[in-house]
MARGUSE-116675 format. One record per residue: residue number from 1; residue in one letter; x, y, z of N, C-alpha, C, CB in turn. Coordinates in nm, 3 decimals. Glycine has a CB too. Example, Ala and Ser with C-alpha at 12.3 -4.5 7.8 and 13.67 -1.06 7.14 Angstrom:
% residues 2
nr_rest_nu_nv_nw_cau_cav_caw_cu_cv_cw_cbu_cbv_cbw
1_A_1.319_-0.569_0.780_1.230_-0.450_0.780_1.320_-0.330_0.780_1.131_-0.447_0.905
2_S_1.285_-0.225_0.708_1.367_-0.106_0.714_1.290_0.003_0.787_1.408_-0.060_0.572
//
This chain:
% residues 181
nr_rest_nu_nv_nw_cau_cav_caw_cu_cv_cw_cbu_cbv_cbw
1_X_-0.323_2.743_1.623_-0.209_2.659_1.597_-0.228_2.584_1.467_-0.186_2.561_1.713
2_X_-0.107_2.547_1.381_-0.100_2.446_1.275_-0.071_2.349_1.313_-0.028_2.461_1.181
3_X_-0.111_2.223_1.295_-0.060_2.097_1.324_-0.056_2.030_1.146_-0.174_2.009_1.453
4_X_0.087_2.012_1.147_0.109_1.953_1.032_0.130_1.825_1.044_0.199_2.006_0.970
5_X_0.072_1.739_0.904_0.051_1.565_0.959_0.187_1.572_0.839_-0.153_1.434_0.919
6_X_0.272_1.467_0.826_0.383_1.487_0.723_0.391_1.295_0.701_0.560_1.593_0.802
7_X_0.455_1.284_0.601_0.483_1.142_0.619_0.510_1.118_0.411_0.311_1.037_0.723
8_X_0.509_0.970_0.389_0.551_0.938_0.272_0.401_0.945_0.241_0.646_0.805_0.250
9_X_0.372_0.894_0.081_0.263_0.901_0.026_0.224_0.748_0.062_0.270_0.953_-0.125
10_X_0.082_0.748_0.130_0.044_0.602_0.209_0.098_0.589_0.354_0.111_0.469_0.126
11_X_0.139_0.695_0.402_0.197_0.665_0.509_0.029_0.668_0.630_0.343_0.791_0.533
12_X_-0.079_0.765_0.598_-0.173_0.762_0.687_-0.220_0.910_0.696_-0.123_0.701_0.814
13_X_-0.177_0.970_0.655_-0.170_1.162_0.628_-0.328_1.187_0.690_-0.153_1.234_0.400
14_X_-0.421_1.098_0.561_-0.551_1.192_0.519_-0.645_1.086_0.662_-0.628_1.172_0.285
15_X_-0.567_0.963_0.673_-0.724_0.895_0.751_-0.660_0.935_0.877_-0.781_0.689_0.737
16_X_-0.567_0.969_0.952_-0.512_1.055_1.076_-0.594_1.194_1.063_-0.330_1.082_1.069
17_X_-0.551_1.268_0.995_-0.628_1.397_0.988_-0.827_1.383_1.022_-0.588_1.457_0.809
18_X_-0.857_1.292_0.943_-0.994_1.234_0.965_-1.031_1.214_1.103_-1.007_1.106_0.899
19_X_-0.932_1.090_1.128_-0.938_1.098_1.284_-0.972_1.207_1.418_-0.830_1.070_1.304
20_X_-0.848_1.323_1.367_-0.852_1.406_1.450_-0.974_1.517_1.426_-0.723_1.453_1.455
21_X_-1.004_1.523_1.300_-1.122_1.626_1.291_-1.258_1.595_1.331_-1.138_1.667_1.160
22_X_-1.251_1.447_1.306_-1.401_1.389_1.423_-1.382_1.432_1.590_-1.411_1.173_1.431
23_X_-1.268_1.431_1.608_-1.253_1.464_1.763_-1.246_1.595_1.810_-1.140_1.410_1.815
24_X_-1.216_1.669_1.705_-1.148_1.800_1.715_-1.230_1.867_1.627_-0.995_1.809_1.678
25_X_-1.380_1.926_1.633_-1.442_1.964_1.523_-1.414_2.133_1.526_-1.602_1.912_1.524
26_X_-1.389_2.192_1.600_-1.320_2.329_1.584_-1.183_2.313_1.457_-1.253_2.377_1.758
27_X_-1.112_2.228_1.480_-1.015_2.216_1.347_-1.088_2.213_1.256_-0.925_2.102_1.329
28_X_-0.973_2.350_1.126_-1.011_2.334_0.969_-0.937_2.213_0.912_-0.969_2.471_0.878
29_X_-0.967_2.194_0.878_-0.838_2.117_0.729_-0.800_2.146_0.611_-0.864_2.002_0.670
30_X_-0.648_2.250_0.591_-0.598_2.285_0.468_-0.531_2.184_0.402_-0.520_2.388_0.477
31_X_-0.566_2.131_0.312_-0.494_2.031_0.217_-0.412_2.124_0.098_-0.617_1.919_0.140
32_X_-0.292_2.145_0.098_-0.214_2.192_0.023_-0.225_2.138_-0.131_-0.097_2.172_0.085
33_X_-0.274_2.055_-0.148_-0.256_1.971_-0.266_-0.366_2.036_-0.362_-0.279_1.803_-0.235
34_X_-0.482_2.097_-0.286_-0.558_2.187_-0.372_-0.479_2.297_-0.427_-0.669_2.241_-0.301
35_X_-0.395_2.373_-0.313_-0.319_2.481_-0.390_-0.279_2.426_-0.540_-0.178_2.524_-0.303
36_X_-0.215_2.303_-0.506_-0.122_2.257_-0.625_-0.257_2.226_-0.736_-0.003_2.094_-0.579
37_X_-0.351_2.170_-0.742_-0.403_2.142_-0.821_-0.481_2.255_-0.903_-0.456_2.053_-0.774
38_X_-0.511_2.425_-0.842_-0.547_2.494_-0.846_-0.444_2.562_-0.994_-0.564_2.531_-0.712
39_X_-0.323_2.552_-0.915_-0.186_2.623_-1.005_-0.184_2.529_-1.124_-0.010_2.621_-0.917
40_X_-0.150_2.435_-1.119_-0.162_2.331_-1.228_-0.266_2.372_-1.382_-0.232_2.195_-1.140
41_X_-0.347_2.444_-1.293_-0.481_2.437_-1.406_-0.455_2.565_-1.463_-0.657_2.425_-1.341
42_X_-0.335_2.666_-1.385_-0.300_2.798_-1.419_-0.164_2.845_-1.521_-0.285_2.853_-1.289
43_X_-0.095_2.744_-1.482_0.047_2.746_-1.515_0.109_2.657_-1.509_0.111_2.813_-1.462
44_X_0.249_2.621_-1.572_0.331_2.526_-1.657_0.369_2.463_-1.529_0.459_2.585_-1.765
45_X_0.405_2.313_-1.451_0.492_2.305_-1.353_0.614_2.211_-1.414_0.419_2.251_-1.223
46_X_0.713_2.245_-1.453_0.774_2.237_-1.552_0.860_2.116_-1.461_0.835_2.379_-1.618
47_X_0.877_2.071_-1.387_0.951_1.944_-1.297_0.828_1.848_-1.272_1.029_1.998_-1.127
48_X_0.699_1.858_-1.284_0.601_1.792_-1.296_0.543_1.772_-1.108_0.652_1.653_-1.394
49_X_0.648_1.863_-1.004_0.574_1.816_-0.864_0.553_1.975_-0.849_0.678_1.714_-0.719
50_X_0.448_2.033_-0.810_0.409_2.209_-0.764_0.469_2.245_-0.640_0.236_2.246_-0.735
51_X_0.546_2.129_-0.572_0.573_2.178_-0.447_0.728_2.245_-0.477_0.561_2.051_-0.327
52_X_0.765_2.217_-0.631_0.888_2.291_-0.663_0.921_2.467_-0.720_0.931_2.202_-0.763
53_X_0.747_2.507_-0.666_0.670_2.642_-0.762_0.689_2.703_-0.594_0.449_2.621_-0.865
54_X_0.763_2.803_-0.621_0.748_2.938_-0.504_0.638_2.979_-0.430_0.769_3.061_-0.561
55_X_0.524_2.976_-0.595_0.405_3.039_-0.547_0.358_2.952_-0.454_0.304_3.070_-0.647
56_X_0.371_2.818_-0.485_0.280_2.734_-0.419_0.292_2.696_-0.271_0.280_2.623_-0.488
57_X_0.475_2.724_-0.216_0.522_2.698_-0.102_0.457_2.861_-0.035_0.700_2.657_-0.109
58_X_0.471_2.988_-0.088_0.424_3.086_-0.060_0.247_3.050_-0.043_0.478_3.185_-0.166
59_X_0.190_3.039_-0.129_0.000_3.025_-0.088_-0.022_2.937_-0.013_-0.111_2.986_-0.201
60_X_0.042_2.845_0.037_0.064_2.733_0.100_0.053_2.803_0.278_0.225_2.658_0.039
61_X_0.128_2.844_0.246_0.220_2.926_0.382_0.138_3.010_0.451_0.351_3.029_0.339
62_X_0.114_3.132_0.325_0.035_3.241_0.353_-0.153_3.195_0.396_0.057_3.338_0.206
63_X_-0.170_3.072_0.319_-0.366_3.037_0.319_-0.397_2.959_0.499_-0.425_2.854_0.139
64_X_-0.269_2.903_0.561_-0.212_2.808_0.658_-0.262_2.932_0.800_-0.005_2.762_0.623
65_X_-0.190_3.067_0.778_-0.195_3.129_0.870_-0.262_3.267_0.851_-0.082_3.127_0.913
66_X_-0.337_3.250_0.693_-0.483_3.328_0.720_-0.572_3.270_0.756_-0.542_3.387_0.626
67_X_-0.599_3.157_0.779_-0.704_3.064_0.827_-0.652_3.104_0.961_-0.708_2.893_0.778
68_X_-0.568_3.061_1.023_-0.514_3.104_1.190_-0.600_3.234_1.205_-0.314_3.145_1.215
69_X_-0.531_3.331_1.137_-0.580_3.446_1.177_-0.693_3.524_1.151_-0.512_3.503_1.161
70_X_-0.802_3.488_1.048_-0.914_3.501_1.045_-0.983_3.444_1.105_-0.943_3.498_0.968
71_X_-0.989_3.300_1.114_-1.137_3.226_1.196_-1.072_3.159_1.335_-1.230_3.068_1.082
72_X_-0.944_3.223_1.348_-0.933_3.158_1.516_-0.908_3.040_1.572_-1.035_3.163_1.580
73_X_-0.905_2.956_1.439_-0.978_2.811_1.484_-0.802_2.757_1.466_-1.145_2.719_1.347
74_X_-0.765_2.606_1.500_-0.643_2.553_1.444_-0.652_2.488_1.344_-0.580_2.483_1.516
75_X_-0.536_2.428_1.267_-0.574_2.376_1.132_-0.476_2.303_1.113_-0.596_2.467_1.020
76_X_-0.573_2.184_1.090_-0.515_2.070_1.057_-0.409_2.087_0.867_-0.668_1.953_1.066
77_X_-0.275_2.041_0.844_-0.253_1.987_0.749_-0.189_1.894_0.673_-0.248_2.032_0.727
78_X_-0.231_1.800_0.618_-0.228_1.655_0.545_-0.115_1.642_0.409_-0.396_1.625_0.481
79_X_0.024_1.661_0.496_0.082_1.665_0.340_0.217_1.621_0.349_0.082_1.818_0.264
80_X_0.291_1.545_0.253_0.403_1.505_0.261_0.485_1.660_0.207_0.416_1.360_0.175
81_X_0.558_1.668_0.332_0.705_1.781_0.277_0.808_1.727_0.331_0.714_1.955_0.332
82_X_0.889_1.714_0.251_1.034_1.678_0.303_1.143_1.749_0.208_1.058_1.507_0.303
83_X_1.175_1.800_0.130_1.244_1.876_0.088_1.298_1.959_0.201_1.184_1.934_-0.007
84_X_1.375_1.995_0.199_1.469_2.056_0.324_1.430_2.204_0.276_1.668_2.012_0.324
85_X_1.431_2.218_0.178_1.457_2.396_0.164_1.298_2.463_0.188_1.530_2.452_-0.032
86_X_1.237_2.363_0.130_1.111_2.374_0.123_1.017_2.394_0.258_1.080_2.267_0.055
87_X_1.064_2.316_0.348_1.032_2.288_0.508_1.061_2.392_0.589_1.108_2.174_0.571
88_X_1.186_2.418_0.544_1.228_2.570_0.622_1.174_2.721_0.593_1.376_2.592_0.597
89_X_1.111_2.681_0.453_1.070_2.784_0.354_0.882_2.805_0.412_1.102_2.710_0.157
90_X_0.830_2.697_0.432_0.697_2.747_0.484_0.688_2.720_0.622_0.579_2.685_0.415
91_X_0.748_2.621_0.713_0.785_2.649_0.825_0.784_2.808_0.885_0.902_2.593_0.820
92_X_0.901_2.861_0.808_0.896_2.941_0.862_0.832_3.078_0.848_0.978_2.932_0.874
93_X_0.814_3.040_0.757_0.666_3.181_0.743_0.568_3.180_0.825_0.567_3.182_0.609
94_X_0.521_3.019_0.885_0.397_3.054_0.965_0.469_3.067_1.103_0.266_2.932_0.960
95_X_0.605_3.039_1.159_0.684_3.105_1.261_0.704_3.238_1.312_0.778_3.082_1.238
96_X_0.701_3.249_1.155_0.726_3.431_1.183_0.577_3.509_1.200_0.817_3.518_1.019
97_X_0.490_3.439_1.158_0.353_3.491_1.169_0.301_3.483_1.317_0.259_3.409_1.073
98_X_0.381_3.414_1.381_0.390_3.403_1.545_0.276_3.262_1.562_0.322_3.583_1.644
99_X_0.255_3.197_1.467_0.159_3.106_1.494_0.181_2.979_1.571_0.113_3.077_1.385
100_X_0.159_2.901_1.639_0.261_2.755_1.696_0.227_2.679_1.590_0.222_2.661_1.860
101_X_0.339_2.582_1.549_0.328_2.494_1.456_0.374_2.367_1.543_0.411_2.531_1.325
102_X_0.289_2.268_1.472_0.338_2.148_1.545_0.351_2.023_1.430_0.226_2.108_1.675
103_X_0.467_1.974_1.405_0.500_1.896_1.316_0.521_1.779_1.343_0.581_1.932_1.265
104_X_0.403_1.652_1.278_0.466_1.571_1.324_0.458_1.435_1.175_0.399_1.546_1.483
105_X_0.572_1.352_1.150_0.595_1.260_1.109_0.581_1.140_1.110_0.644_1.268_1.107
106_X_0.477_1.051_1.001_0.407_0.907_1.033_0.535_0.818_0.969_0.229_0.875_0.941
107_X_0.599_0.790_1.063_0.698_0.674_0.956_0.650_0.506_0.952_0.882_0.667_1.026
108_X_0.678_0.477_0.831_0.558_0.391_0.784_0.700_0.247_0.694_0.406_0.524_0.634
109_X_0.699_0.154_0.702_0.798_0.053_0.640_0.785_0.069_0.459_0.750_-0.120_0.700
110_X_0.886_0.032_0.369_0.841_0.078_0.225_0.735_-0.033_0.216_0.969_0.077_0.092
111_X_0.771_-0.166_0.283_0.621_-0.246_0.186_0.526_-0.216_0.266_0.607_-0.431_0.157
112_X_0.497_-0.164_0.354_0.341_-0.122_0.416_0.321_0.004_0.333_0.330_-0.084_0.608
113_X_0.394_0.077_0.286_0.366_0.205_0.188_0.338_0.164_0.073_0.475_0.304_0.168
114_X_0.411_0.057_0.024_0.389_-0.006_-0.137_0.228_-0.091_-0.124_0.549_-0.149_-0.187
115_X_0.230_-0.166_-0.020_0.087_-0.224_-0.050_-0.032_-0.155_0.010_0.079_-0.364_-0.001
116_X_-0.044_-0.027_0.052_-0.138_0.080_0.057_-0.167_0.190_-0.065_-0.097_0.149_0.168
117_X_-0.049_0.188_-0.112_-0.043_0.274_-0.266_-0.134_0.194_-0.344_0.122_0.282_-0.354
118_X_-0.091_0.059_-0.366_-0.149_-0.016_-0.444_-0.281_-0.089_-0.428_-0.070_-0.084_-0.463
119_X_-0.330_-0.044_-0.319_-0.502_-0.054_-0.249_-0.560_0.067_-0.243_-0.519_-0.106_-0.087
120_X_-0.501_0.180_-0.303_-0.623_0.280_-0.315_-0.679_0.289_-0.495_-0.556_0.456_-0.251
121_X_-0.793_0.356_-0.518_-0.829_0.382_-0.640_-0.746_0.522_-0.644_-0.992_0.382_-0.664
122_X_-0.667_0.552_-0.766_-0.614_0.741_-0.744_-0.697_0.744_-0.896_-0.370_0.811_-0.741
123_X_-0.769_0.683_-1.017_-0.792_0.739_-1.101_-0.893_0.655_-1.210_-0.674_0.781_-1.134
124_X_-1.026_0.627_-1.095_-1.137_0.553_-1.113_-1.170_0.556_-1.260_-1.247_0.602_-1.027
125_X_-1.131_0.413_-1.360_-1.212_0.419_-1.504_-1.031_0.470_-1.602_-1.396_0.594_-1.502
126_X_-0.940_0.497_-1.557_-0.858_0.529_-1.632_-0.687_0.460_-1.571_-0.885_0.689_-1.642
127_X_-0.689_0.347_-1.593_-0.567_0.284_-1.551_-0.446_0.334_-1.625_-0.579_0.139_-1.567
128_X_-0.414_0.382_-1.727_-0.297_0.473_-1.781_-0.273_0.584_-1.670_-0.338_0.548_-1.936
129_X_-0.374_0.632_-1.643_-0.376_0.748_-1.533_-0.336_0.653_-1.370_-0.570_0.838_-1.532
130_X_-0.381_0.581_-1.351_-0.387_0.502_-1.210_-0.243_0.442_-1.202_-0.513_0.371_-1.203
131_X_-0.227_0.372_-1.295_-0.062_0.338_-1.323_0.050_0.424_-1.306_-0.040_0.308_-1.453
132_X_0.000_0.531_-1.391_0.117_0.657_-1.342_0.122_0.723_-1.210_0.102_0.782_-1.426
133_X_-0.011_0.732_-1.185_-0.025_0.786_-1.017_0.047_0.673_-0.923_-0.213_0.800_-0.958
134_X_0.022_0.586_-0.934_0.109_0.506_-0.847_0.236_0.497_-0.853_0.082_0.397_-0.849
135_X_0.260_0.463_-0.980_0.441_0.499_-0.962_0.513_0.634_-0.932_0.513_0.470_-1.094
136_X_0.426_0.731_-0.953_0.492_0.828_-0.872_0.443_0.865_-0.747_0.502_0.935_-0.934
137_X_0.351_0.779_-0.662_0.388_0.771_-0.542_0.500_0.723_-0.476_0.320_0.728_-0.505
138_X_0.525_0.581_-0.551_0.632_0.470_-0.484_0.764_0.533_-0.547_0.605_0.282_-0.537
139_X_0.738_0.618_-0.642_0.881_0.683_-0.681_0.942_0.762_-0.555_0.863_0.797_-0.814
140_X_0.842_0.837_-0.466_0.867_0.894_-0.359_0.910_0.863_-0.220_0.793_0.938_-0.354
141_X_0.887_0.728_-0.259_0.900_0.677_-0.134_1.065_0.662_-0.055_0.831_0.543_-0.153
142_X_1.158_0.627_-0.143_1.271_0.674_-0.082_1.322_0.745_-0.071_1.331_0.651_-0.087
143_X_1.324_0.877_-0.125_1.386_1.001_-0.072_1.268_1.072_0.060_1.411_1.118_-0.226
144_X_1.139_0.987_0.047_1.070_1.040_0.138_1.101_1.011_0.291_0.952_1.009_0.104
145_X_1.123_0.847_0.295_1.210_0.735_0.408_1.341_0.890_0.455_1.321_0.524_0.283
146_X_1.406_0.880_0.309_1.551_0.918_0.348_1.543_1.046_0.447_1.644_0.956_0.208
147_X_1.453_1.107_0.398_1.436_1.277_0.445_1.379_1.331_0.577_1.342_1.347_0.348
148_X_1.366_1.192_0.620_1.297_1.186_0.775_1.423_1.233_0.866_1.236_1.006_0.829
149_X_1.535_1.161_0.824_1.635_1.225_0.918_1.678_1.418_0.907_1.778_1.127_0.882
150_X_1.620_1.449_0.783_1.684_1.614_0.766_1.532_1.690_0.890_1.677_1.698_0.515
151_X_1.496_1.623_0.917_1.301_1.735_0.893_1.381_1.804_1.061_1.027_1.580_0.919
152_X_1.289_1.869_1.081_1.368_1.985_1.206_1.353_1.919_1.338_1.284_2.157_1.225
153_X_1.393_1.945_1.384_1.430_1.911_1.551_1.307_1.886_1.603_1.502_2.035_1.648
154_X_1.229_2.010_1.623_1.111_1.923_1.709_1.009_1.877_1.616_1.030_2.014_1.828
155_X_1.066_1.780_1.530_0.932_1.719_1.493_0.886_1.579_1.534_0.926_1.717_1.358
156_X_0.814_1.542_1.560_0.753_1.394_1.646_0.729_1.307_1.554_0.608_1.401_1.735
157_X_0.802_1.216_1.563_0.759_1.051_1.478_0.677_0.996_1.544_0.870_0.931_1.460
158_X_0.599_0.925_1.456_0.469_0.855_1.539_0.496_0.754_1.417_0.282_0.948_1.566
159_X_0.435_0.627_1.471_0.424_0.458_1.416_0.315_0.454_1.348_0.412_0.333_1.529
160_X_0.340_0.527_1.228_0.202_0.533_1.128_0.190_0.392_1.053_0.215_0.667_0.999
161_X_0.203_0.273_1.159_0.144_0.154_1.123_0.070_0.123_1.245_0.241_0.045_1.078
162_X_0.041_0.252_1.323_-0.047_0.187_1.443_-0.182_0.230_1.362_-0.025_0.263_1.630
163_X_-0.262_0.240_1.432_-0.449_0.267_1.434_-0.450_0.391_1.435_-0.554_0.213_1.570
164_X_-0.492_0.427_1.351_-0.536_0.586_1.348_-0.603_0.622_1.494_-0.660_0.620_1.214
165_X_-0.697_0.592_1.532_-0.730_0.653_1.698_-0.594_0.664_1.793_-0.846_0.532_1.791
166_X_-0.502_0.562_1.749_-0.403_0.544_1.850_-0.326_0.648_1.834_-0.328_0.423_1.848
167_X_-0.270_0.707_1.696_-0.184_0.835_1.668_-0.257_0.945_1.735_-0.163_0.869_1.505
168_X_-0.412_0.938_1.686_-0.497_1.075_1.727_-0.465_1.121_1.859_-0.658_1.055_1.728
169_X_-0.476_1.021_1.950_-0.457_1.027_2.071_-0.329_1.066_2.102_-0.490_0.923_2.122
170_X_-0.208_1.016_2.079_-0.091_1.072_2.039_-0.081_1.226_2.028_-0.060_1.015_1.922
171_X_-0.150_1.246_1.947_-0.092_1.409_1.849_-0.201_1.498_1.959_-0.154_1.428_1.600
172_X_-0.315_1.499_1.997_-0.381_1.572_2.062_-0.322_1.518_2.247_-0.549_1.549_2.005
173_X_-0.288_1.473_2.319_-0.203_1.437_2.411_-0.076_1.534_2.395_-0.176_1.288_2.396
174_X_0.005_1.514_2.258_0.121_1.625_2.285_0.126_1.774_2.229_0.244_1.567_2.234
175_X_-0.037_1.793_2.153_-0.069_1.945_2.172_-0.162_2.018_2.288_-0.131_1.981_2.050
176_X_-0.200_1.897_2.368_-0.254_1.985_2.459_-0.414_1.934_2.504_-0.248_2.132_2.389
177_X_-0.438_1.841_2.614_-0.516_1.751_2.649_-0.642_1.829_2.633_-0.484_1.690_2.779
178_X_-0.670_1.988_2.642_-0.789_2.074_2.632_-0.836_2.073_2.443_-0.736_2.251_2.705
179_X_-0.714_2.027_2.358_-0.734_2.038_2.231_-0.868_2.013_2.128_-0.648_1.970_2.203
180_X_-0.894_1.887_2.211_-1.002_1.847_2.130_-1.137_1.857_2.277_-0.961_1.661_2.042
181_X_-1.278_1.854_2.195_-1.371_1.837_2.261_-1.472_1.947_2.264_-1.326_1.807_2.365
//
């Protein structure tokens, strides 16, 4: 199975995923954002986000449910998607790959997102760089809010201002109490 963690940038993505992989050590963890950073170093991304590159919603898709189907194991992944076309676009590739996907959404308030953006380091020793990384987190943040209402039917909101153990428990509870252990 995929269990996708989804949410705004700061919403809780990477220390949820953490959570669950201490509990759940059979889970991999695909972070999509390597794809993107991989392509980046290959080719032009000419809108400046990779999640707007084919390839990347495709390797994305395709690396999600060769991991399924090579090592057996489930796999955790840590990533904000909300683009509608986009959701339906790797969604459903690992659907059709017959894999279960389980999607679920941390919705998080904008100033608990704004003052977590602004408590991480994104670009240790280079504040031109740290400055920009942050504003295009918080640039995201409202179409990210907004896009919670498009995301598909069964996807599960969870109060990604609770405690990370508390979601964990959550997300492994509604995939399946044998999940972790």
């Amino acid at each position: 199975m995929i269990v996708w963690i989804n949410g705004a940038f700061g919403s809780g993505k990477t220390t949820l995923t953490e959570e669950l992989r201490g509990r759940w050590p059979q889970a991999l963890v695909h972070d999509p954002e390597m794809v993107g950073f991989v392509l980046r170093e290959i080719v032009e991304v000419p809108t400046g986000d990779f999640q707007d590159l084919r390839l990347w919603r495709r390797q994305v898709a395709e690396l999600a449910v060769g991991l399924v189907e090579e090592y057996r194991r489930p796999v955790l992944v840590p990533m904000t998607l909300v683009h509608p076309g986009y959701v339906a676009e790797i969604f459903g590739r690992v659907r059709d790959a017959g894999i279960e996907l389980h999607h679920f959404f941390l919705r998080v308030s904008r100033e608990v997102l704004e003052q977590r953006i602004d408590g991480r380091t994104h670009a240790p020793g280079d504040p031109v760089r740290e400055e920009r990384v942050r504003r295009w987190c918080k640039d995201r943040i409202a179409p990210c809010l907004a896009a919670a209402d498009a995301l598909p039917p069964d996807t599960v909101f969870l109060d990604g201002e609770s405690p990370s153990w508390e979601l964990a428990d959550q997300v492994l509870a509604r995939i399946g109490a044998g999940a972790a252990g």
